[in-house]
C-alpha positions as CSV (number, residue, x, y, z in Angstrom):
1,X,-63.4,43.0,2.9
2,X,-66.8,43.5,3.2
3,X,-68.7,42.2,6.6
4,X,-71.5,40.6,4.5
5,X,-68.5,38.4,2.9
6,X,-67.2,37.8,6.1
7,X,-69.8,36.6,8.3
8,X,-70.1,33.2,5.9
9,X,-66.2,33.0,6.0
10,X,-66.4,32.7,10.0
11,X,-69.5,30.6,10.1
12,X,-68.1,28.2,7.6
13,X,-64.7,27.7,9.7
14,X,-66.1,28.0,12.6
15,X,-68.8,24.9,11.4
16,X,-65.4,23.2,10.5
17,X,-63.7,23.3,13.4
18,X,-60.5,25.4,12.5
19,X,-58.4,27.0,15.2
20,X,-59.1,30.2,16.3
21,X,-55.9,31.8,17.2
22,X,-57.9,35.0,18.7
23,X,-60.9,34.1,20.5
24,X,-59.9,32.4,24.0
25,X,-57.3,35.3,24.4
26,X,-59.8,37.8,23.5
27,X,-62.2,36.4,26.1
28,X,-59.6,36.6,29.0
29,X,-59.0,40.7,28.0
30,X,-62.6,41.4,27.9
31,X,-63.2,39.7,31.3
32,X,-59.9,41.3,32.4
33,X,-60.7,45.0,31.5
34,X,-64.7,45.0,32.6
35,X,-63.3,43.7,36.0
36,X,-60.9,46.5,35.8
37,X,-62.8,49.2,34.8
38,X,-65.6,48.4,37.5
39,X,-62.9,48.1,40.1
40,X,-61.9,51.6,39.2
41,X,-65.3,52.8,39.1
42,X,-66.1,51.7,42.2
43,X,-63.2,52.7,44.1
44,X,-64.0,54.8,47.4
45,X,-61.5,58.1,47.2
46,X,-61.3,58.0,50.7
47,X,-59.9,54.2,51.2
48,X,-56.2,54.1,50.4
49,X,-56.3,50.4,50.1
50,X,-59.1,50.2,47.6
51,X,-57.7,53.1,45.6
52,X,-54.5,51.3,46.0
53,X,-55.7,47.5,44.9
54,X,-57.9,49.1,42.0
55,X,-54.7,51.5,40.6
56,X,-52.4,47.6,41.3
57,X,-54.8,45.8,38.7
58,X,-55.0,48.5,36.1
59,X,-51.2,48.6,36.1
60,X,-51.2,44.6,36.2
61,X,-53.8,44.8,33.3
62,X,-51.2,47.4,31.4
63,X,-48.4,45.1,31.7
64,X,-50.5,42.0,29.9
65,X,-52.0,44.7,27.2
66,X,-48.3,45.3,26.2
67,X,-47.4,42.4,26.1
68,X,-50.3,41.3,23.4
69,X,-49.3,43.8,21.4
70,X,-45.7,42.9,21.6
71,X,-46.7,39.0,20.6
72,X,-48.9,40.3,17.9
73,X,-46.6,42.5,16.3
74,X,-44.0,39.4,16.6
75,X,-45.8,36.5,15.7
76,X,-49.3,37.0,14.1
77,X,-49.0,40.8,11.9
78,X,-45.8,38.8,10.2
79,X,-47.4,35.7,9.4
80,X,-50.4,37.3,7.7
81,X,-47.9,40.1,6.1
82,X,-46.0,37.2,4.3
83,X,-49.1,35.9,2.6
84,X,-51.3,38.9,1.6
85,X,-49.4,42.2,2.2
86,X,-50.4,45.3,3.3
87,X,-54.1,43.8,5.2
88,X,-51.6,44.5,9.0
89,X,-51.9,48.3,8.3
90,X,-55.1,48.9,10.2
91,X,-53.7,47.0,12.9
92,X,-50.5,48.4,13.0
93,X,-51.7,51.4,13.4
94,X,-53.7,50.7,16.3
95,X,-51.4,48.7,17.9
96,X,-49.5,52.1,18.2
97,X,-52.0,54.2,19.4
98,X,-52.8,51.4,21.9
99,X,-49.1,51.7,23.3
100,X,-50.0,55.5,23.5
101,X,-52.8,55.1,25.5
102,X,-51.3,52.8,28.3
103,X,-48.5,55.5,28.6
104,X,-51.1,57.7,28.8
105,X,-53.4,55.4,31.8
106,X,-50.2,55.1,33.6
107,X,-49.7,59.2,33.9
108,X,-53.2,59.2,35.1
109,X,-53.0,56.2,37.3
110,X,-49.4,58.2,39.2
111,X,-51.6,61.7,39.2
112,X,-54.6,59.5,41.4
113,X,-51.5,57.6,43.6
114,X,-49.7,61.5,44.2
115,X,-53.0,63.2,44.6
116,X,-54.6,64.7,47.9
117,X,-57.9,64.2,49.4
118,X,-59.3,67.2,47.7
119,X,-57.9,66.6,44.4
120,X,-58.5,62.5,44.4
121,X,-62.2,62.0,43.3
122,X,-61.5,64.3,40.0
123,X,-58.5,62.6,39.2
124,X,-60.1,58.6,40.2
125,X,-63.3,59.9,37.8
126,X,-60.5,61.4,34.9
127,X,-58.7,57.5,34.9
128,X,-61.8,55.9,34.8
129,X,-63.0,57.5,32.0
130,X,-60.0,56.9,30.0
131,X,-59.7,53.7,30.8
132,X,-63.7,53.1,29.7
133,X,-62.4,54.8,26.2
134,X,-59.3,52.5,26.4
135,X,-61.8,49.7,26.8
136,X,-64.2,50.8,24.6
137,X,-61.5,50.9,21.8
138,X,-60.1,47.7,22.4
139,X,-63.6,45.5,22.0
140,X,-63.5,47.2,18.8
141,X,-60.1,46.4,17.8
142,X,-60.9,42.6,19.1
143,X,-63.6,42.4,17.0
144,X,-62.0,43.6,13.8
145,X,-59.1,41.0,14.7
146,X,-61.9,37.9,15.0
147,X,-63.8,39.0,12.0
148,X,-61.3,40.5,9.7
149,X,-57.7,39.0,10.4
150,X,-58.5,35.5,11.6
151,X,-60.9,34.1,8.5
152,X,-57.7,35.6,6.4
153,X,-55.5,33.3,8.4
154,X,-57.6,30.6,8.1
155,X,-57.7,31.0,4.1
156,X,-53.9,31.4,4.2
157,X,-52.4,28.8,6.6
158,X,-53.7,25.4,7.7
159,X,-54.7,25.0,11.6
160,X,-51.1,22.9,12.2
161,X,-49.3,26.1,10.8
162,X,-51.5,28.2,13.7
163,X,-51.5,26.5,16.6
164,X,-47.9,26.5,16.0
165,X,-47.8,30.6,16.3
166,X,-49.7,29.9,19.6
167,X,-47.2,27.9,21.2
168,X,-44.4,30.2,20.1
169,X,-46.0,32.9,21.6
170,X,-47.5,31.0,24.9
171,X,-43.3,30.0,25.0
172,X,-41.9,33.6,24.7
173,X,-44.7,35.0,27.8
174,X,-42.6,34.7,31.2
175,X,-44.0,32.3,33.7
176,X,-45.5,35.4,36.3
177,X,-47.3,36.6,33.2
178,X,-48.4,33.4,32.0
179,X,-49.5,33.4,35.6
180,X,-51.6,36.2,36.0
181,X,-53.0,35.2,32.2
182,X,-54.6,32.1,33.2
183,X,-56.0,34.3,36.2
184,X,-58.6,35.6,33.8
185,X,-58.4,33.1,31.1
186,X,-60.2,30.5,33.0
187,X,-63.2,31.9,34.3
188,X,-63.1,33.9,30.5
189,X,-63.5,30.1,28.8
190,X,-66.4,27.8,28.5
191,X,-66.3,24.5,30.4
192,X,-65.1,22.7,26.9
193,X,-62.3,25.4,26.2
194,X,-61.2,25.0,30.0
195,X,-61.0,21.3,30.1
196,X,-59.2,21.5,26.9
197,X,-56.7,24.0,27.9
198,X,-55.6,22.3,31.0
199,X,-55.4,18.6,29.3
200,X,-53.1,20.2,27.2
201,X,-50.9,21.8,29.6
202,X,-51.1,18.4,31.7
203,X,-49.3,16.6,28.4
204,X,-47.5,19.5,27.3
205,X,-46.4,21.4,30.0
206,X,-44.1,20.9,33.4
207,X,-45.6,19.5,36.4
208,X,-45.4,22.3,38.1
209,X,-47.2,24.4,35.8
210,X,-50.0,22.7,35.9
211,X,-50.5,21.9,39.5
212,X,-50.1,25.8,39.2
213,X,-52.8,26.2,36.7
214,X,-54.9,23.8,38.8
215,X,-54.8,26.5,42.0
216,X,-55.6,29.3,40.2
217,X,-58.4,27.6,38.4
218,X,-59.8,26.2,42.2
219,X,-59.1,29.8,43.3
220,X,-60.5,31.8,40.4
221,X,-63.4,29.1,39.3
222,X,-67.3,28.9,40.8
223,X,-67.5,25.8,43.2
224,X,-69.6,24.1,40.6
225,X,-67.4,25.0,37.5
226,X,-64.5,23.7,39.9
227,X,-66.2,20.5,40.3
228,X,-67.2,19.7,36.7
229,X,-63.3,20.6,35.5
230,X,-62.2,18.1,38.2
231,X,-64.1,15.2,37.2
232,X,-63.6,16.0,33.4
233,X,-59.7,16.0,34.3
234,X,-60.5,12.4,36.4
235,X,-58.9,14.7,39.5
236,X,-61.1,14.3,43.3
237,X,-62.5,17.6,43.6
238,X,-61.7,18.7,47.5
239,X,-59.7,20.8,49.8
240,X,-56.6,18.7,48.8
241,X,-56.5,18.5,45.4
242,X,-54.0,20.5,44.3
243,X,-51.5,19.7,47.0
244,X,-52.0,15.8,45.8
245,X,-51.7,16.3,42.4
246,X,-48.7,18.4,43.2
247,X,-47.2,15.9,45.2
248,X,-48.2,13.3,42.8
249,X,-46.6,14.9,39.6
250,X,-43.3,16.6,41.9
251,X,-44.6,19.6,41.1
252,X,-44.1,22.7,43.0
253,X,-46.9,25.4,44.4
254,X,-47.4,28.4,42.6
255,X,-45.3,31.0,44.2
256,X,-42.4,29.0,44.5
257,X,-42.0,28.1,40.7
258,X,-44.6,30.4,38.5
């Protein structure tokens, strides 16, 4: 389909209101992998910790890339298969050279871990710039998914019908996943996506999950974002908050249920 045809098609649904079944996810990868690949960049040669933290979020990063690809093949490629056949290929495809190339971070990522002091800046400057091609191939991959997959999905399934592939998939993502998700899809999210987001979890999901949700977004948010997704929740805004809402909904702390 031709991007002049497509532009109107997302405008027009997204003037409408539909669901977008791609673009809060999307945000939370983009944020993820720019933190990630500066982190890498960054990373001093000669400091086994940084080298250390900066190699333990690219593999953390990995883990959550795979498993988008697995929920994609699984639950979105099959939907749109069913109703216009043969518009997954492209995607398919990539989705399999993506796997390739986190097999292929993850060799580079052991050489930097086994490498000497000699042999550590080449092999730190050799990840980084495959994981700055990695990166570079995902935004474009995201953006064919927003502009090319979603308005078919909007033409071929009413919103009801999508957020009910979301919640299959947010249900199949274990709980230390989900976790470290949220880590980056909060701060990814505008302060209307965030407040909506948590409301939901607060009907939808256990108590526990959300007084964990609430820690990571006190954690992970600026003070002022923090504040204004407080008072939009009706929740005080200081030192004690999650502990009281935690205690107030029998929910437990992060690491002990998440």
């Amino acid at each position: 389909m031709d991007q002049a045809v497509i532009e109107p098609a997302l405008a027009d649904a997204q003037q409408a209101g539909r669901f977008d079944l791609y673009a809060g996810v999307h945000k939370a990868l983009r944020l993820y992998m720019t933190d990630t690949l500066a982190r890498v960049g960054r990373a001093d040669p000669a400091d086994d910790d940084e080298v250390a933290g900066a190699i333990g979020q690219l593999r953390d990063l990995l883990e959550l890339c795979d498993l988008h690809i697995e929920d994609e093949n699984r639950f979105v490629l099959p939907a749109l298969e069913a109703r216009r056949p043969g518009v997954t290929e492209r995607n398919a495809e990539e989705h399999v050279s993506h796997g390739q190339a986190i097999s292929a971070l993850r060799r580079e990522a052991a050489i930097v871990e086994r490498s000497g002091a000699g042999e550590r800046p080449m092999a730190l400057l050799a990840l980084y710039r495959r994981l700055g091609l990695f990166v570079a191939e995902n935004f474009e991959h995201m953006h064919y998914e927003e502009t090319r997959l979603m308005p078919a999905l909007w033409a071929e399934y009413p919103d009801e019908a999508l957020t009910g592939i979301e919640a299959a998939i947010v249900a199949s993502i274990p709980p230390m996943l989900m976790a470290r998700a949220l880590h980056w899809f909060l701060p990814a999210l505008p302060h209307p996506e965030r407040v909506g987001m948590l409301s939901g979890m607060r009907e939808n999901a256990p108590p526990g999950a959300f007084a964990g949700a609430l820690e990571i977004a006190r954690e992970r948010l600026t003070l002022r974002d923090w504040r204004r997704l407080a008072e939009a929740l009706g929740l005080p805004s200081g030192d004690a908050t999650v502990e009281a809402v935690a205690a107030t909904v029998g929910g437990l702390r992060i690491a002990e249920r998440w």
